[in-house]
Each structure stands twice: as C-alpha cells, then as structure tokens.
C-alpha positions as CSV (number, residue, x, y, z in Angstrom):
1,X,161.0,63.7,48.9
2,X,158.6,65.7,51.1
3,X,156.3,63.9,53.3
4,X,152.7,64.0,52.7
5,X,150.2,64.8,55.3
6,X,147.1,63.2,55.6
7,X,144.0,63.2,58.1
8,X,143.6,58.9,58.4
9,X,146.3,56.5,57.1
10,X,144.3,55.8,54.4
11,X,144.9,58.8,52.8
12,X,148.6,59.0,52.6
13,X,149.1,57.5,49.3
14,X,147.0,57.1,46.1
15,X,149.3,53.7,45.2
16,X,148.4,50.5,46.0
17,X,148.8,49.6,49.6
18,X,152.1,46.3,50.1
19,X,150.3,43.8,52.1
20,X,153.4,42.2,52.7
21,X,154.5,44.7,55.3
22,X,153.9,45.8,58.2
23,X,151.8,48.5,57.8
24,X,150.3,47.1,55.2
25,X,148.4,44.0,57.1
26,X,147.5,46.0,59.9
27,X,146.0,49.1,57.4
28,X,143.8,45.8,55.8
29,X,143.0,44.6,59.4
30,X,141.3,47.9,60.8
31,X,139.7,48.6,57.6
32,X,138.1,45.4,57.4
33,X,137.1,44.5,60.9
34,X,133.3,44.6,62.0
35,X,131.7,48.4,62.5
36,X,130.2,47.6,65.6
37,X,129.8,44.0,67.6
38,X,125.9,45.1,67.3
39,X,125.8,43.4,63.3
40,X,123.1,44.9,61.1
41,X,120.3,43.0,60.6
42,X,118.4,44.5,57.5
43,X,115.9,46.0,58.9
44,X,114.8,49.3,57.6
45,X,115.1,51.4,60.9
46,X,118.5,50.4,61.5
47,X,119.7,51.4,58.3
48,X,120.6,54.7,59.0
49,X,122.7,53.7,62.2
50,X,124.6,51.2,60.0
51,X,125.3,54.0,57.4
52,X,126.1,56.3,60.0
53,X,129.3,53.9,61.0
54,X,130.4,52.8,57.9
55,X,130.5,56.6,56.6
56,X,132.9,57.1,59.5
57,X,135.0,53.7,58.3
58,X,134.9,55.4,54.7
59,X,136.8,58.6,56.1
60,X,139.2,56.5,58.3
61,X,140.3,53.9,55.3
62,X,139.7,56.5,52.7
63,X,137.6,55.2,50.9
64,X,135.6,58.1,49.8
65,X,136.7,57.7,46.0
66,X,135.1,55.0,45.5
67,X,131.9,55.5,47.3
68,X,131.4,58.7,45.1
69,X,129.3,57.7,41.6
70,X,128.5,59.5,39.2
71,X,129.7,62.8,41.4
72,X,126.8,61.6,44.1
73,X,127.7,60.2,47.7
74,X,126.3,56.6,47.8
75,X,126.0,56.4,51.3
76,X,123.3,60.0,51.4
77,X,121.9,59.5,48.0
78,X,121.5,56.0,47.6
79,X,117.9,56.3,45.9
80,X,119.2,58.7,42.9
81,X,122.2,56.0,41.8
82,X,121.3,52.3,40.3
83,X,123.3,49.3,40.8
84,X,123.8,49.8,37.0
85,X,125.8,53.1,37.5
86,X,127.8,51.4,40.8
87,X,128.9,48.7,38.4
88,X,129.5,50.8,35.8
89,X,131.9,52.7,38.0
90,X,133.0,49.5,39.8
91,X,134.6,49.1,35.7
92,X,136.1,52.2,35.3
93,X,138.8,51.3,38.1
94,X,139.1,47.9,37.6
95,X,141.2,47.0,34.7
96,X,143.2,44.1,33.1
97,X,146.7,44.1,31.8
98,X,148.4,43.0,28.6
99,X,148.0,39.7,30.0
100,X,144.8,39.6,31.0
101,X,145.7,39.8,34.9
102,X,143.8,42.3,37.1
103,X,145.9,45.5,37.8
104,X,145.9,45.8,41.5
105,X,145.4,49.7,41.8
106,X,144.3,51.6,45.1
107,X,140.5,51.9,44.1
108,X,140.2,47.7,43.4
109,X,142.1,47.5,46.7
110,X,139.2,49.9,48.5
111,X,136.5,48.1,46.7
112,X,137.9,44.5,49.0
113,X,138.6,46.1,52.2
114,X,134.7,47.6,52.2
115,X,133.8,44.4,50.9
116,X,135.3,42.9,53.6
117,X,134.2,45.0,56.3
118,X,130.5,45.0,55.4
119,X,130.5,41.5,55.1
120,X,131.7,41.2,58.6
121,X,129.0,43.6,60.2
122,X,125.8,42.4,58.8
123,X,124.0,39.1,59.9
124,X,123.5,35.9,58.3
125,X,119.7,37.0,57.5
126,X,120.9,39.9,56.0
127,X,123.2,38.9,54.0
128,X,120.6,36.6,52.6
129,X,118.9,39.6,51.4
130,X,122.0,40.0,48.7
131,X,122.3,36.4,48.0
132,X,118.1,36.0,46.7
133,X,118.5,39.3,45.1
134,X,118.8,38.1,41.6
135,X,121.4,40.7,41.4
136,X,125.5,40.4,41.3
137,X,128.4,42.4,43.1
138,X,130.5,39.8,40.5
139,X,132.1,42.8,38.4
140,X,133.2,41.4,34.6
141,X,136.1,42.9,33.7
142,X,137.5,42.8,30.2
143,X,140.0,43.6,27.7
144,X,139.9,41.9,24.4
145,X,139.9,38.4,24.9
146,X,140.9,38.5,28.2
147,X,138.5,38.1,31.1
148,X,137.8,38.7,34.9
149,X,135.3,38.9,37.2
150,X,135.9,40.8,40.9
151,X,133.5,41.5,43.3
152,X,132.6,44.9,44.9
153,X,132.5,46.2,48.0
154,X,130.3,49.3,46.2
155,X,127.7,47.1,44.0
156,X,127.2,45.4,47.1
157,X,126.1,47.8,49.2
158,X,123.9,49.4,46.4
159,X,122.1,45.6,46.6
160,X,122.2,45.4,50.1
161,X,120.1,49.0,50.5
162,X,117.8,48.2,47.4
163,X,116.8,45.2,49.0
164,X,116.3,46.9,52.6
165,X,114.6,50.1,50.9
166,X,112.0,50.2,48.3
167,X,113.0,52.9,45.9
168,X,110.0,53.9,43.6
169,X,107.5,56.9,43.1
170,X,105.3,55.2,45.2
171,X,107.7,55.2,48.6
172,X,108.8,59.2,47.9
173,X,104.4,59.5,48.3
174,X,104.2,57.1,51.0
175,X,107.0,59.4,53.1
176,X,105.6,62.1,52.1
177,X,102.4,61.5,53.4
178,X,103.5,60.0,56.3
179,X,105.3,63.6,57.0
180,X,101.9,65.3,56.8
181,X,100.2,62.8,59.7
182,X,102.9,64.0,62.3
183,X,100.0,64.6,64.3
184,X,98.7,61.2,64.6
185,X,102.2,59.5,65.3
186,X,103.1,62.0,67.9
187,X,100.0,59.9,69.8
188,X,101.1,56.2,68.6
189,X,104.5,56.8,70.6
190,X,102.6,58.4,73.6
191,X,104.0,61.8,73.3
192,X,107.5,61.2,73.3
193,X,109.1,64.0,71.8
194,X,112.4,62.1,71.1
195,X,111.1,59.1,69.4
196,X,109.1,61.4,67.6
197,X,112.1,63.6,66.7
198,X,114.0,60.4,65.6
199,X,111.0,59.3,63.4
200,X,110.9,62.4,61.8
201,X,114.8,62.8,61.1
202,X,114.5,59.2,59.3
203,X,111.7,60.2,57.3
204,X,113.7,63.3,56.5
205,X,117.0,61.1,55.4
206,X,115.0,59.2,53.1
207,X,113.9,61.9,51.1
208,X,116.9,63.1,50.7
209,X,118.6,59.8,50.1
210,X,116.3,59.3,46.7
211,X,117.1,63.3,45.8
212,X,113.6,65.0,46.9
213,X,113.2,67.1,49.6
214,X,109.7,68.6,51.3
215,X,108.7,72.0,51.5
216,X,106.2,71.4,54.4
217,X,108.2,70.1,57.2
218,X,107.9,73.1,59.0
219,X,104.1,73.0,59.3
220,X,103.7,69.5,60.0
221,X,106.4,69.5,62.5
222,X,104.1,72.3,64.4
223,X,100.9,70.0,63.9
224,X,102.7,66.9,65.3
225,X,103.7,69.0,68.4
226,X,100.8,70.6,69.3
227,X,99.4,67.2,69.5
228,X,101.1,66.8,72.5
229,X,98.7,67.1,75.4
230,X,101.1,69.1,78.0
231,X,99.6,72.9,78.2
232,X,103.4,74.7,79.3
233,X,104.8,72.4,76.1
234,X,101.8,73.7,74.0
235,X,102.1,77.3,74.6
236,X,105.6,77.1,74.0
237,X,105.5,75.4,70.7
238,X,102.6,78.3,69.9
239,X,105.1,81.1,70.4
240,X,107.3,79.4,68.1
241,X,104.9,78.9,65.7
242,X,103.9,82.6,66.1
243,X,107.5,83.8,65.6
244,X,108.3,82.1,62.3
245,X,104.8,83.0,61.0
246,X,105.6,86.8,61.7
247,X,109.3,86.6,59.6
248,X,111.4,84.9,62.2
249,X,114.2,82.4,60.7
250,X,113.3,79.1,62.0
251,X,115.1,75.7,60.6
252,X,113.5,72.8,61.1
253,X,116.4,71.3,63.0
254,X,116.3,74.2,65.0
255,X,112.3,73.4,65.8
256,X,113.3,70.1,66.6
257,X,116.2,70.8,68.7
258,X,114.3,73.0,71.2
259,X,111.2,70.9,71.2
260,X,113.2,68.1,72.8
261,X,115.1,70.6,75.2
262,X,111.5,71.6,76.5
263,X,110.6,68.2,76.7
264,X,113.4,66.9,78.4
265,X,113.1,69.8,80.7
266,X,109.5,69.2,81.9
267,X,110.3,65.5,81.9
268,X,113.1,65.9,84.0
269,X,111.1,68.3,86.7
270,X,108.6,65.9,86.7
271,X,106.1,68.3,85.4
272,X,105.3,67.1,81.8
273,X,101.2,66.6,81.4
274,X,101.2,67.0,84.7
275,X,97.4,68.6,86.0
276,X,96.4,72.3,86.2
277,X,95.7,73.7,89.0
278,X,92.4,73.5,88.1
279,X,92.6,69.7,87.8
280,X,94.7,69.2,90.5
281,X,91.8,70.9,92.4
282,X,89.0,68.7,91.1
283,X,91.3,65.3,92.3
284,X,91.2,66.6,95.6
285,X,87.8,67.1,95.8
286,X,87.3,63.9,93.6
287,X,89.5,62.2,96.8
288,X,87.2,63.9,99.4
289,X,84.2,62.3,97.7
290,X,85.5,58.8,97.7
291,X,86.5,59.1,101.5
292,X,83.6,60.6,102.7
293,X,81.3,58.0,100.7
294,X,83.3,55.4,102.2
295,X,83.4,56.8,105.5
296,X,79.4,57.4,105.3
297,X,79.1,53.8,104.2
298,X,81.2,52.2,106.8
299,X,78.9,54.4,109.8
300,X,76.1,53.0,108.3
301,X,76.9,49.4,108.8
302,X,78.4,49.8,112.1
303,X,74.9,51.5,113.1
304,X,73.0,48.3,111.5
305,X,75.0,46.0,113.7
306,X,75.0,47.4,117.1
307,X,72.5,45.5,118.1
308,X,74.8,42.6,117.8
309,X,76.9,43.8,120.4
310,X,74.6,44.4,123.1
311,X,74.8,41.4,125.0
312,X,71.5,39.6,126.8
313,X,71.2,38.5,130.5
314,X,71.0,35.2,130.6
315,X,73.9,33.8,127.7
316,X,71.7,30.7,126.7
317,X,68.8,33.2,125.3
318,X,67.9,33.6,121.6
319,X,66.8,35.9,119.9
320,X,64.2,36.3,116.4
321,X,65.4,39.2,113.9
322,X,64.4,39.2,110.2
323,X,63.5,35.4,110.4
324,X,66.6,34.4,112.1
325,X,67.0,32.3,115.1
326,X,71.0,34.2,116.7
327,X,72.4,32.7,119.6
328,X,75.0,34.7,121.9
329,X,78.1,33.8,121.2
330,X,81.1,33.9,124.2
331,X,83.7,33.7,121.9
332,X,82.5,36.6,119.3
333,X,81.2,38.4,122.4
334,X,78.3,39.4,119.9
335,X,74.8,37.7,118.3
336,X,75.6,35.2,116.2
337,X,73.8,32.6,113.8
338,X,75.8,29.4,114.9
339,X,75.7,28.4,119.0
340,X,78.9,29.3,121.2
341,X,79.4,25.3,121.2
342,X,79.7,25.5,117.2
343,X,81.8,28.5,117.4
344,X,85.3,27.5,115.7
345,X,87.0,30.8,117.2
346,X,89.7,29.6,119.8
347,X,89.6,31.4,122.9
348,X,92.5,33.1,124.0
349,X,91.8,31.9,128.0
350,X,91.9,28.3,126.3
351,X,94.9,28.6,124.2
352,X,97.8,29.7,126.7
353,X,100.0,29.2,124.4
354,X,99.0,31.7,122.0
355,X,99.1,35.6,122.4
356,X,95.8,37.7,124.1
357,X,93.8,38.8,120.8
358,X,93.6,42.7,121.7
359,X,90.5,44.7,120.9
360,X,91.0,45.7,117.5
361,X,91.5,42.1,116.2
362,X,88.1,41.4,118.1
363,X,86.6,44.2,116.7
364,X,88.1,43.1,113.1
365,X,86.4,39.5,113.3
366,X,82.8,41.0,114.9
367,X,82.3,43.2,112.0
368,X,83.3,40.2,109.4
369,X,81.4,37.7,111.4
370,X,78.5,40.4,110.8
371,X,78.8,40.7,107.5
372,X,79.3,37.4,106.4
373,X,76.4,36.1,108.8
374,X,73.6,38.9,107.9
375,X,74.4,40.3,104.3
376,X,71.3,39.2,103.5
377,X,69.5,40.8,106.0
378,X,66.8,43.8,106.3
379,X,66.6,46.3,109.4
C-alpha cells in the first residue's frame, strides 16, 4: 500500500476520520479550537479579518470540499451563493442508511468540526445574530420514511455573513459609490494613506464577494490620493497618474502598494505635509512679528512706569498723578497706592530667616505691583 502525501493532516484521507484514536481526537481538537483568542464580534469591518483566519483553518483541516458550492468559494463569494444552495449542498453529503441512521462520511464530519470551530471564535452577541435570524443551519435529511436533521458548519456561516452583510442591489450601488468619493474619505481619516488603503481593499472584497467588480478603481484611487495635502506625495502620485495615462501597466494593487511606501517614507523622515520653503519662511517671519510686538509692547510699559522708580527725598511725601494719591513705598522701593505701613511685602532685613530676594525677584514684583495698581491709568 503506498503512502499518500498530503500538504495538512487533513488531507490524507477522504474516509471518515476514527475518533477513537489517537490521531483521531487530536485531528478534531486542532480543527475545532478557537481561530484567534480575539473572538469575532459581528461587526462588518472585522469580517474580512475573521474570513481571513478561518480560510487558513479550511486549508489546515481540509475542509475546502465542503466550503466549495455550487463550484463557488463561500468564503470570497459569499454574496453570489444563498443559504438555499449551502443547504442544498449541505444534503448532497449528508445521507441516511437503510436504517435510517446518518452515514458518517468525511464531508458530514468537516461540516461539525467547522461547526465547532466557528462556534468557538465568535461572541455571545454574535452568535445572537444566527439565533434571531429566522433562518436554520438544522439540515433535514431524508430517505423514505426515515428522518434526520444535522446541523452545518456551512449553512451557518452563510447566516452568520447574511446577517453581518446586507446583500442586495442596493449595497453593490452604495459601494460603488462610496468607491467614487475616495476623495472625501482620504480627509475623514486625516490623510492616512494606510487606513485609506485598508478602506479601500474592503470595499474592493466586497464587490467581489457578491460577483461584481469596478472598472473605475484606478481613477478614483488617483482622486482619493491627490487629496492628500503633502506637495512631494502629490507630485509623485501625478507622475503616476501621468504614466498609466500614456500606456504604462499600472494595477491597482500596484498603485496602492507604492502610495503607502511613499507615505511611510515621508512619515518616517518626518517630512510628510511638512512646510515649503516658502512657508517655512513666512513662520519665521510670522515668529519675528510676534517677538518684536511683544518686545515693543513690553518697552512701552516699562517707559510708562519709570516714574515709579524714581524715588522722592523725603520718604513720607506723596505724590498726585491721574487722580491718585501714591505713597513711597520701602518695601517695593517704588510709588505705590497703599502706605509702606499697609505694605504686606516682608522685608528680607526683617525675615532672617528667609533668603535675600535678589534684583530680578524685586524687579518681577515692581512691574506686577505696577500693573495691578495703575491699569487703569492714563499718562
């Protein structure tokens, strides 16, 4: 008996796996467990992810027989097959003996395991989807008289996707348009090439999951990256656009693949929408502006208070200035409404315990005691 080669254990035999052995219980355990400790939770843009990884459990358990209907891959083109042809192919494998008993054959076997296994990765909430369906995975299986009803791994996943997905004429038009306004997402996710790529590829998947395809992808793709403001990103994207215009073989996943390599690449020097030399000129002399109106300002006040400074003879005087009595103060060393007696400012020759207030703190409370005292005041 020669041995047959096969590229996953699943696919060494077409009999009916012996759960009773060894290999048998631990073929059933790693083609049922969970496809990721992330479960799925229904949501439309995890879908794809969640296809992605149980098309890679398909391969390893070999279950690619029965997730073929009709001569159509359920898992790609989901919106050209009905539950109606899943269950109808669901029947085809599943058959009944003389006796009316279930014949246990390789397919019926495949059907439990992805039951199983899907089962296991999705959430409570999403499994809820299936349960309020108003649909069945329950598979009736007859022959005669005889009766039995199995569920299915397939049927379920066909209700589990119609129930996440909304597959009419009406959602092919909705992508579609949604395709041809590239342009306006590319600014809802701020210029973000890769989200935008990511969008895009989805968008893609869908059509072809419900058998339609679209024959302007190119052109929008350009649209929704020249909407990105960056001028080095811009030119680039123009040169490609100039190049497949003139003859030049362009696929779209080509496009896309070198749009994000530019992207990453200006991200990563730090130069994406960074300014022009041009801008980058008019901040400096924006900056210049702001520090020499500041500057200008700041003169100005200190000229409109020097008077405070200059202190009198005899330290009891007073002096009359836009209709306010000022006192010299000792502690401020400067004009002052309130007396030197009122003054709340410790003095540092009173206070040996604290440190000798140097000039700039001085300076710092004479220009806030100036400002706070005479903001209302007119030279």
């Amino acid at each position: 008996m020669s041995t047959k080669f096969a590229l996953t254990p699943g696919l060494t035999s077409d009999k009916p796996i012996d759960y009773s052995t060894t290999w048998g219980l631990k073929q059933w355990t790693e083609s049922t467990k969970k496809l990721s400790d992330t479960l799925y939770d229904g949501s439309p843009q995890n879908l794809k992810m969640f296809l992605e990884r149980l098309a890679s459990r398909v391969i390893t358990a070999g279950w690619k027989t029965i997730t073929q209907v009709d001569g159509k891959d359920l898992l790609t083109q989901y919106g050209t097959i009905s539950i109606a042809d899943c269950v109808k192919t669901a029947q085809d494998y599943m058959k009944l003996d003389a006796a009316g008993e279930l014949v246990i054959n390789k397919q019926s076997q495949m059907s439990t395991q992805m039951l199983t296994c899907i089962q296991a990765s999705i959430t409570d909430e999403c499994a809820l989807k299936v349960v309020t369906s108003g649909e069945t995975y329950a598979i009736e299986v007859k022959d005669g008289a005889h009766k039995e009803t199995v569920l299915d791994g397939v049927t379920y996943l066909r209700i589990l996707i119609s129930r996440v997905t909304i597959d009419s004429r009406s959602t092919v038009s909705y992508i579609r348009k949604t395709l041809s306004e590239l342009d306006d997402y590319m600014t809802s996710v701020n210029h973000n090439v890769t989200s935008f790529n990511e969008f895009v590829r989805l968008q893609l998947d869908a059509l072809t999951a419900r058998g339609e395809s679209s024959s302007d992808v190119m052109v929008n793709l350009f649209k929704g990256y020249l909407a990105a403001p960056d001028k080095e990103f811009a030119a680039y994207i123009k040169q490609k656009k100039n190049d497949y215009e003139e003859g030049q073989s362009l696929q779209e996943d080509d496009l896309m693949t070198m749009a994000e390599n530019k992207y990453k690449s200006l991200v990563r020097a730090g130069e994406w929408n960074a300014p022009s030399k041009e801008q980058k000129e008019i901040l400096a002399l924006t900056a210049k502006l702001e520090t020499y109106t500041k500057k200008k300002k700041s003169d100005k006040n200190e000229k409109r208070h020097e008077w405070k400074k200059v202190a009198p003879e005899n330290e009891k005087d007073t002096k009359e200035k836009n209709g306010k009595t000022y006192n010299w103060c000792t502690k401020h060393k400067m004009w002052t409404i309130h007396k030197s007696s009122e003054c709340t400012l410790t003095d540092p020759k009173e206070d040996k315990n604290k440190k000798e207030v140097d000039s700039k703190d001085l300076q710092l409370k004479q220009a806030l005691a100036a400002i706070d005292e005479d903001e209302d005041s007119v030279e």
